[in-house]
C-alpha positions as CSV (number, residue, x, y, z in Angstrom):
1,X,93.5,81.9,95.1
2,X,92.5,81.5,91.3
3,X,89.9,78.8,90.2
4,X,91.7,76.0,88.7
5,X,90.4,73.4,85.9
6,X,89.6,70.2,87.4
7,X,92.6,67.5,86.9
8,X,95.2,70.7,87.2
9,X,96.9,71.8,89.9
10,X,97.2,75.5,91.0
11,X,101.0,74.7,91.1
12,X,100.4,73.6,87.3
13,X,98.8,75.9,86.3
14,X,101.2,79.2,88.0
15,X,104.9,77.3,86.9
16,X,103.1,76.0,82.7
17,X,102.0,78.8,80.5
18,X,99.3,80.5,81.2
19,X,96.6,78.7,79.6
20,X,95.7,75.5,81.1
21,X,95.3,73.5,77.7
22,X,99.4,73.6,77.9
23,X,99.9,72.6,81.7
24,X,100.5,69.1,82.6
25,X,97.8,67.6,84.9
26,X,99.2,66.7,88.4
27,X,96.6,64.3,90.5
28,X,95.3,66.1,93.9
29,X,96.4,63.1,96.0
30,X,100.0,64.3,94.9
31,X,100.1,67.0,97.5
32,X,98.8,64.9,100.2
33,X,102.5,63.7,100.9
34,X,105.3,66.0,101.6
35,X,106.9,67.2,98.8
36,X,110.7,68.0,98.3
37,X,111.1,71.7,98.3
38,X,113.3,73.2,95.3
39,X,114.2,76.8,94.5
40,X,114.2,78.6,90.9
41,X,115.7,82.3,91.3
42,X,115.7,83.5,88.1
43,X,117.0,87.3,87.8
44,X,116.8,90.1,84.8
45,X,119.2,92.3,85.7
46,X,118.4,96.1,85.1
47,X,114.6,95.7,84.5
48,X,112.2,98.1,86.1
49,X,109.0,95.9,87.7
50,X,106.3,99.2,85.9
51,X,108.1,98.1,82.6
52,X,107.0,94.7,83.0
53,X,103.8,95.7,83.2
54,X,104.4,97.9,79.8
55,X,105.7,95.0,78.1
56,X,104.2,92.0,76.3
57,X,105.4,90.0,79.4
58,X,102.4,86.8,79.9
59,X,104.6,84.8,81.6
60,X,105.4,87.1,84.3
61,X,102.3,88.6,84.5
62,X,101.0,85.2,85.7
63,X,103.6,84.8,87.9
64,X,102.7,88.2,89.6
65,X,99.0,86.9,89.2
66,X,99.8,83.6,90.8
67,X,101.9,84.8,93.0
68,X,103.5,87.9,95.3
69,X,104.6,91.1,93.7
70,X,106.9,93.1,95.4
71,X,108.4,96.4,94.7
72,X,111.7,97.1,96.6
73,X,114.4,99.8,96.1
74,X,118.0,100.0,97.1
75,X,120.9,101.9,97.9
76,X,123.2,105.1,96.6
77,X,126.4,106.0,97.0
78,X,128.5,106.1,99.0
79,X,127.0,103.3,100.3
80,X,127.3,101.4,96.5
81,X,127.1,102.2,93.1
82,X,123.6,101.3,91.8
83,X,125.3,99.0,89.4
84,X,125.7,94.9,89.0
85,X,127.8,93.8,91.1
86,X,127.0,95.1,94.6
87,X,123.3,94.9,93.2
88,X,123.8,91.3,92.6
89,X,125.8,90.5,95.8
90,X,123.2,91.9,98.1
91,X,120.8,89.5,96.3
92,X,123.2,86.5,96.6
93,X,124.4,87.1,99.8
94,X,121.7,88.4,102.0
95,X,123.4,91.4,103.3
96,X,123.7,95.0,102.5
97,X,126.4,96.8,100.6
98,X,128.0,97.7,103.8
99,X,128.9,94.1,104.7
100,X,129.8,92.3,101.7
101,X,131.7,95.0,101.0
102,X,131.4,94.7,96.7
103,X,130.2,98.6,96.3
104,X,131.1,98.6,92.3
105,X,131.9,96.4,89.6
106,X,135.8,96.2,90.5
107,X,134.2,93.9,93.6
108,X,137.5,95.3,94.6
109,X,138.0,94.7,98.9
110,X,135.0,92.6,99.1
111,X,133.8,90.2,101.5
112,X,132.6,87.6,100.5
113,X,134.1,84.7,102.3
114,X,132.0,85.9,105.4
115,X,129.0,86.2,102.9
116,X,128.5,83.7,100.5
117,X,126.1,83.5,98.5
118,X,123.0,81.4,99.4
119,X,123.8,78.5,97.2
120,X,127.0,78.4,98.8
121,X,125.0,78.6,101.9
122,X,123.0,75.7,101.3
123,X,125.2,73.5,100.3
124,X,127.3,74.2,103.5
125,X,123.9,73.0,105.7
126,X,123.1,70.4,103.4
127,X,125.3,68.9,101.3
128,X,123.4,66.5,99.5
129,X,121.7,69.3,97.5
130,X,122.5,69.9,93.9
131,X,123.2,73.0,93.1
132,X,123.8,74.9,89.4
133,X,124.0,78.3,88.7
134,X,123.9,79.7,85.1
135,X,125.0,83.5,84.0
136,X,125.3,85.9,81.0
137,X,127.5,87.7,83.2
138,X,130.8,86.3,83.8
139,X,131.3,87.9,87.2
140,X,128.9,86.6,89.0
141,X,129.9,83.1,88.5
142,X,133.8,83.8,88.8
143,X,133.6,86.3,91.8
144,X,130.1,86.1,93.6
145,X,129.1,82.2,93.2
146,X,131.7,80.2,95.4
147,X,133.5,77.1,94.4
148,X,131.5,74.9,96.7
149,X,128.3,75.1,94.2
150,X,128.3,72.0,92.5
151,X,128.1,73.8,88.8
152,X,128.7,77.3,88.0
153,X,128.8,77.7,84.4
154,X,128.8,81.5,82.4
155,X,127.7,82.0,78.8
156,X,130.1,84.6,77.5
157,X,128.8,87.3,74.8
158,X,125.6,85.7,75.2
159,X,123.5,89.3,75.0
160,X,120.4,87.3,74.0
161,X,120.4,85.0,76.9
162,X,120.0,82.1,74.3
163,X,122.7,79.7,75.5
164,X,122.1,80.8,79.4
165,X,118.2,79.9,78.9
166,X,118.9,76.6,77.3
167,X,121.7,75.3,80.0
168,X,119.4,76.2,82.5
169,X,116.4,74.5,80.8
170,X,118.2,71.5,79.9
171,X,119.1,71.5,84.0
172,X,115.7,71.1,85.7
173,X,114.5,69.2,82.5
174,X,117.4,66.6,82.1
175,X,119.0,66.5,85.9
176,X,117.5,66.3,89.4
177,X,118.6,70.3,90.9
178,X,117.2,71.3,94.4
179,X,118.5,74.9,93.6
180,X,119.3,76.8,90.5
181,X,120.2,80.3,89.8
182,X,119.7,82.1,86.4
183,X,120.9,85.4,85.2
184,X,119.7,87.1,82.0
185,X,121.2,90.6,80.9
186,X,119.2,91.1,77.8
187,X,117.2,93.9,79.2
188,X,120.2,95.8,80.5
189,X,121.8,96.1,77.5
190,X,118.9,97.4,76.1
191,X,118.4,100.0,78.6
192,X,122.2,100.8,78.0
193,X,121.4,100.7,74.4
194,X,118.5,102.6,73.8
195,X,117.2,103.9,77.1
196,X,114.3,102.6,79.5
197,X,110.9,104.5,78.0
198,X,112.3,102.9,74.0
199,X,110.3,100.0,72.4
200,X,113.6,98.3,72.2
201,X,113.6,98.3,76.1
202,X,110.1,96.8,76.1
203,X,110.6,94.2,73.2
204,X,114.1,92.9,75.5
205,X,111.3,92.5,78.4
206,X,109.2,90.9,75.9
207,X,111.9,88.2,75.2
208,X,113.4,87.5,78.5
209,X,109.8,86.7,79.2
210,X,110.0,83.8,76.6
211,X,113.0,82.6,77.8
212,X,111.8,82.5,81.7
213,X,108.7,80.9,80.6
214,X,111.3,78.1,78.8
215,X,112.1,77.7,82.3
216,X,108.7,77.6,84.1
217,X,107.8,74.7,81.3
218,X,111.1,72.9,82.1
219,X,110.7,72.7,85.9
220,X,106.5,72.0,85.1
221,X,107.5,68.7,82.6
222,X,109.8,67.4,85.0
223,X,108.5,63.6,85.5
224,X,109.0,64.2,89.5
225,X,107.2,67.5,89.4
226,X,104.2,66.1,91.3
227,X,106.4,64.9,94.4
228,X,108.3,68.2,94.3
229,X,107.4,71.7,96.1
230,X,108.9,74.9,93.6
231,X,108.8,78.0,95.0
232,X,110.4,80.4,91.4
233,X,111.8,83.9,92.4
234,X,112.2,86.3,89.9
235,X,114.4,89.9,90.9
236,X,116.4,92.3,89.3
237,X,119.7,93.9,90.4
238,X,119.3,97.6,89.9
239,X,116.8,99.9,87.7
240,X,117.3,102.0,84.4
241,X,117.2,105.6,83.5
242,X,114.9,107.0,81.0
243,X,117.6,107.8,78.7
244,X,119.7,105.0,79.3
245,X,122.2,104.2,82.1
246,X,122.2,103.2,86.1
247,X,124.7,103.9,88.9
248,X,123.1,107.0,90.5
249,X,120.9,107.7,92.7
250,X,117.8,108.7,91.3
251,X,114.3,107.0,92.0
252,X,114.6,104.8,88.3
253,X,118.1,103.5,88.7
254,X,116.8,102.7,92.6
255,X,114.4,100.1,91.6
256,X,114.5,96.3,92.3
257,X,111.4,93.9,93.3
258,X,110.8,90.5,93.8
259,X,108.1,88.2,91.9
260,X,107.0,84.7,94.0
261,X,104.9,82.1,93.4
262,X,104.7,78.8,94.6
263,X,105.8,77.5,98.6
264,X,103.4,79.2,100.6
265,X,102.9,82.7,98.9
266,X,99.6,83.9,98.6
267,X,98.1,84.5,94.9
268,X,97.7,88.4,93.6
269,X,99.5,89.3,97.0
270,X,101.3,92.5,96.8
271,X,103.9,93.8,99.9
272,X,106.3,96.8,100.4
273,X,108.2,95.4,103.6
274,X,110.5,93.5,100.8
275,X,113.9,94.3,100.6
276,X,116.7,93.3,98.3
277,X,118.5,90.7,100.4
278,X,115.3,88.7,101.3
279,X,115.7,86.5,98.1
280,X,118.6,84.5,99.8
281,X,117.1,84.6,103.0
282,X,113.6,83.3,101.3
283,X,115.4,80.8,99.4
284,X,117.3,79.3,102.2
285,X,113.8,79.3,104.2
286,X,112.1,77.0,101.4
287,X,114.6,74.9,101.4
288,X,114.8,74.2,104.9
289,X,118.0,75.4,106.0
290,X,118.1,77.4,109.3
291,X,119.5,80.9,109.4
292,X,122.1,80.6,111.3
293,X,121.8,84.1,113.7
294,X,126.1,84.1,113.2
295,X,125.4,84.6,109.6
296,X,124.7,88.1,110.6
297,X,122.1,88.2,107.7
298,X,120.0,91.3,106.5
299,X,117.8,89.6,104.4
300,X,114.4,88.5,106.3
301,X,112.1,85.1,104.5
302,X,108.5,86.4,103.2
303,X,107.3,83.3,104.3
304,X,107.9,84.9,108.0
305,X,106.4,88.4,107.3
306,X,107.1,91.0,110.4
307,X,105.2,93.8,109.5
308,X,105.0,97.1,112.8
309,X,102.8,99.3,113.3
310,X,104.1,101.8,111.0
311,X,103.7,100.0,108.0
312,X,99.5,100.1,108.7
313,X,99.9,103.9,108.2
314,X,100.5,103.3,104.4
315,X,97.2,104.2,103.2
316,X,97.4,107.2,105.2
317,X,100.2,109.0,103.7
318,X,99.2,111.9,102.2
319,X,101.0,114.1,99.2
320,X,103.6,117.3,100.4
321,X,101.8,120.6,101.8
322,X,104.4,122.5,101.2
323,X,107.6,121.0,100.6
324,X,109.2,119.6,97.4
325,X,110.9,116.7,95.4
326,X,108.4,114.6,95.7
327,X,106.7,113.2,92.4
328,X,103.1,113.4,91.8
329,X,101.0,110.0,93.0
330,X,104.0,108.7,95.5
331,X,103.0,108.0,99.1
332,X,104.4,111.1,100.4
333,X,104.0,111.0,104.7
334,X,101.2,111.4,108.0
335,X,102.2,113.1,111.4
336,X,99.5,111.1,112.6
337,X,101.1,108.3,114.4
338,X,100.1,104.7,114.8
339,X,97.2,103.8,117.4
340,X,98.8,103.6,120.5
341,X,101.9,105.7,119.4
342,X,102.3,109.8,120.1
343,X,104.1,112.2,119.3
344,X,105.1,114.7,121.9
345,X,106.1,118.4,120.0
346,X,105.2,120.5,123.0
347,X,108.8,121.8,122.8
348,X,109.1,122.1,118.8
349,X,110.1,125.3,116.9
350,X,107.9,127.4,114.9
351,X,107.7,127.0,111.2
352,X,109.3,125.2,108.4
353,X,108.1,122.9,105.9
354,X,104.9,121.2,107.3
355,X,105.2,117.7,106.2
356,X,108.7,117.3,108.3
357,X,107.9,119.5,111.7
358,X,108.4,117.1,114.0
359,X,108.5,113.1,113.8
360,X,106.8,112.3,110.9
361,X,106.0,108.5,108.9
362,X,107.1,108.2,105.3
363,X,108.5,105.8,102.6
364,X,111.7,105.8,101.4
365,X,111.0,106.7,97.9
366,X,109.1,110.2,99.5
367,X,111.8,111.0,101.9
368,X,114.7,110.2,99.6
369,X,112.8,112.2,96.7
370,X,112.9,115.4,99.1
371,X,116.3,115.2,100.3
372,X,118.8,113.4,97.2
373,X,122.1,112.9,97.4
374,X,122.4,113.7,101.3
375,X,122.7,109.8,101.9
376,X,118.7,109.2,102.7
377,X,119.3,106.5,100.3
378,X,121.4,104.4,102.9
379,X,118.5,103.6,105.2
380,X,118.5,100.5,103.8
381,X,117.5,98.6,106.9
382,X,113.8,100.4,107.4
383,X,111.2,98.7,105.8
384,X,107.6,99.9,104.2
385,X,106.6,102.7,106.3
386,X,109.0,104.3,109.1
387,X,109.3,107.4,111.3
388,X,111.7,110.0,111.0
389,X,112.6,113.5,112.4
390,X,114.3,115.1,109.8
391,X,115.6,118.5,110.7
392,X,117.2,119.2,107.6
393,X,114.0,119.0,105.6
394,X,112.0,121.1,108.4
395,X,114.4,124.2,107.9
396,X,113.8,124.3,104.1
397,X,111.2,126.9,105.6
398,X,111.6,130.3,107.7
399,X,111.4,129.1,110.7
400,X,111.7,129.8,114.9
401,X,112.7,128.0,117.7
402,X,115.0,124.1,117.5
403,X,113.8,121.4,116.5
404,X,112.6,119.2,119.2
405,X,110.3,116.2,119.4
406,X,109.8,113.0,120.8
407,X,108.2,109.9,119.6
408,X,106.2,107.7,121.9
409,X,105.7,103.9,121.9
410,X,102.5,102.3,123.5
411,X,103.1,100.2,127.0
412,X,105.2,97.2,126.2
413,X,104.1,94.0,127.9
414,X,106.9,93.0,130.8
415,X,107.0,91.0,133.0
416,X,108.8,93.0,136.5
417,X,111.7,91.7,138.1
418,X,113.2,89.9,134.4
419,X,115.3,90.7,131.6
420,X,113.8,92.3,128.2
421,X,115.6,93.0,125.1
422,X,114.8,96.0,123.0
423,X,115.2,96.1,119.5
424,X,114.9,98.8,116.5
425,X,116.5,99.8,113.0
426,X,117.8,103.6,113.1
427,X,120.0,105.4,110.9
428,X,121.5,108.7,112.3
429,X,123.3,111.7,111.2
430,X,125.3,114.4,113.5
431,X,125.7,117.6,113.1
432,X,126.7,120.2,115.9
433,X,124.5,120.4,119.0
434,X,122.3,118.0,117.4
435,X,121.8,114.8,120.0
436,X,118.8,111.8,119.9
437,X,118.3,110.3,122.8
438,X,116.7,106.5,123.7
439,X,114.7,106.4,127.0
440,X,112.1,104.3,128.7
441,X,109.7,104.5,131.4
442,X,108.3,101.6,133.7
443,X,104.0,101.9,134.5
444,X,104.1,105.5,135.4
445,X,107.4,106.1,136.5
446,X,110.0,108.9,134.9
447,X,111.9,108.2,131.9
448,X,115.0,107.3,132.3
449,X,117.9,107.4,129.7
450,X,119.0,104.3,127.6
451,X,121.3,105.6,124.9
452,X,122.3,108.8,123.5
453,X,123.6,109.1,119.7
454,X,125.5,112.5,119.5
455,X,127.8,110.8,116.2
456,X,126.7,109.9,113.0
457,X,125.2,105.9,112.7
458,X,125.2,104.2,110.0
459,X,121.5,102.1,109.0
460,X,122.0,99.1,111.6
461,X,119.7,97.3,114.1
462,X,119.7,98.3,117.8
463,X,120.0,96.3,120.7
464,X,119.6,97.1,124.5
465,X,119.4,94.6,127.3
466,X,116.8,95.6,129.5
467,X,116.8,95.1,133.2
468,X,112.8,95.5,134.5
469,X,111.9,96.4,137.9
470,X,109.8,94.5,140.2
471,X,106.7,95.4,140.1
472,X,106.2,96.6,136.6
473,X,104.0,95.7,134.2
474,X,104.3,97.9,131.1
475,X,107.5,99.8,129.8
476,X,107.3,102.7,127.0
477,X,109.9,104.1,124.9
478,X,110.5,107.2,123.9
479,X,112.5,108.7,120.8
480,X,113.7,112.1,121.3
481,X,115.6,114.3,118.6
482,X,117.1,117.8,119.7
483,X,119.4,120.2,118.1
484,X,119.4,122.4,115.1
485,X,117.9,122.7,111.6
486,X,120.6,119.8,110.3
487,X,120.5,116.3,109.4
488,X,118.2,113.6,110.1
489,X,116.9,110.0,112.9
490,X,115.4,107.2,111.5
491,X,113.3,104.5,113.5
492,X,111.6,101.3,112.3
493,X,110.4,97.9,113.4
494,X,110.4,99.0,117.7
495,X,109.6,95.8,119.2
496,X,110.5,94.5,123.7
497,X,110.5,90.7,124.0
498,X,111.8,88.4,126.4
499,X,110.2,89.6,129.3
């Protein structure tokens, strides 16, 4: 946590400029009572989170100082088009592409009745918020932001953000919102305009920083700021390319994060388990809502972090032996599993590409960067680090023999004689004799088989009811992927509970 100046809050100090001559001082015995949570998203849409760091950005930089910083990516087709609107949605909404169904800027066949947006959300729970949403982009207020938000209001031709900045500012200064969403599109038409590596890209960061901090000092001079709790989001909707342009599926036109400060989120924090439909799910969280499990939503709070045992393998990851596509200074992968974990490749071919024999732990932007365009990019539901046997990537090589290896999970906790629920996020594609198969074994007894995948399935989370025997203590699980040299198993997030 930063020092702060005595007579100003941290809360001042991270939501007023910078400098703590400009905050306004908040007395301590403020935050002694329980304060009224409220919820600033503010999003840039098409602005890459390294460009930030490019730019003459001071506002945001003390956010991410303040605050968390995380880097995210999303999506490719034919899951979406890394464009606006599905971009936007899943940030809204909570839920992948797949649900909400808006996979371009048409937002033709979507579904967004069963997903509404989070404002929409919250004013369902609690109806006695105010709510207020504020766009440079028509769509999102006509299509994305229901009716039931108390004011949606979209600046048209506003390319500088001007009018959308001082709406919003003239919001939390003037009127008493719990939740307000702002969207700037300065920076994307830059981007369009002149490309993402240009000066013009970095001067449009530079001014969309001015006109968020407009919106820090409004929420930070608000008379009932000392009796409120604030918790600003900042996030983006899709990358840029170098050149100028988005919709593909490369690594740049990938790229989304989120910024927090304020709630509960720790100062100079910095996770990759944050995905793009967290921001709704956050929001809702601060605000006291309860996610309702029949919202079916994708989007976890980062006030409730999850991380597994994959994701401690991180610094582990080491760059490609032999294979290729991945750039110089990503986290590439380890076939060193977690303690406790094993992998069993007694019965793996010969050969191939060394980084992918066998189940192997890697990041998305290392596996997709190895494999584009053979929808790796729809993974969407693994998080940070997760396992995968890939035998696609293994053949790149001369090789001998199948592929064939099993991951291993470290004894589970059960209790015998009750019921146990397992639960994991996979994504699987088929091809020919290919087959993965889910088993578990009880203390030292023989595996026995839970579930076989011999079709493709798309990035979901797994459930199987579990009956334990009597007796038991322990139960391990075990992930094993047979067949040829084609396509690929994902894992993440293996958890038993209940027992």
């Amino acid at each position: 946590m930063p020092r702060t100046t005595p007579g100003i809050s941290r809360r001042t100090m991270l939501l007023g400029t910078a400098t703590a001559a400009l905050a306004r001082s908040v007395p301590a015995s403020a935050y002694a009572a329980a304060r009224t949570p409220k919820v600033l998203v503010v999003g840039l849409d098409g602005t890459l989170l390294g460009k930030i760091g490019e730019a003459d950005a001071p506002r945001l930089k003390a956010l991410m100082a303040a605050g968390l910083t995380a880097p995210s990516s999303l999506y490719a087709r034919p899951m979406a088009h890394t464009v606006s609107g599905p971009g936007w949605s899943t940030l809204l909404t909570g839920v992948w592409p797949d649900k909400h169904h808006v996979r371009d800027n048409t937002f033709a066949g979507h579904d967004l009745a069963r997903y509404p947006d989070f404002l929409t959300r919250a004013e369902t729970v609690k109806p006695e918020l105010s709510t207020y949403a504020v766009t440079s982009w028509a769509a999102l207020t006509s299509t994305v932001i229901s009716s039931r938000v108390d004011t949606r209001f979209a600046s048209h031709h506003d390319e500088r953000d001007i009018d959308t900045a001082s709406r919003a500012a003239r919001q939390l200064t003037d009127a008493d919102p719990d939740v307000v969403f702002v969207q700037f599109n300065g920076v994307d038409h830059a981007g369009h305009a002149h490309g993402a590596v240009s000066p013009e890209y970095l001067d449009a960061i530079h001014d969309v920083d001015g006109l968020t901090g407009r919106l820090l000092d409004a929420v930070a001079s608000r008379a009932t700021y000392g009796d409120e709790d604030w918790l600003i989001l900042v996030t983006t909707d899709h990358g840029h390319t170098d050149v100028g342009g988005h919709g593909g599926s490369s690594w740049a036109e990938r790229q989304t994060f989120m910024i927090a400060a304020g709630g509960t989120v720790a100062a100079g924090s910095t996770r990759h388990d944050v995905k793009m439909p967290d921001v709704a799910a956050t929001a809702l969280t601060h605000l006291g809502v309860p996610i309702d499990p029949a919202w079916d939503l994708d989007g976890r709070p980062i006030q409730r972090p999850a991380p597994d045992a994959f994701d401690a393998l991180r610094p582990a990851l080491a760059a490609p032996a032999d294979g290729t596509g991945v750039a110089p200074g990503v986290p590439g992968r380890t076939g060193t599993p977690p303690r406790g974990w094993s992998v069993d490749d007694s019965a793996m071919g010969a050969g191939g590409v060394t980084e992918w024999r066998g189940w192997t732990f890697t990041t998305d932007e290392s596996w997709t960067g190895a494999g584009r365009d053979q929808q790796r990019e729809s993974n969407v539901r693994a998080r940070d680090v997760f396992a995968v046997a890939d035998g696609s990537l293994w053949s790149g090589g001369t090789t001998a023999g199948t592929f064939d290896s099993t991951l291993i999970s470290p004894g589970f906790p059960v209790t015998g004689g009750s019921a146990a629920t397992l639960t994991y996020t996979t994504f699987y594609r088929q091809a020919r004799a290919q087959q993965g198969q889910v088993l578990i074994s009880y203390d030292d007894r023989p595996p026995a088989l839970l579930k076989t995948y011999t079709a493709d399935v798309p990035s979901r989370a797994e459930t199987v009811s579990l009956s334990v025997p009597r007796g038991v203590t322990s139960a391990k699980v075990r992930f094993r992927y047979t067949g040829g040299a084609q396509w690929f198993w994902t894992i993440d997030g293996v958890e038993i509970s209940g027992s």
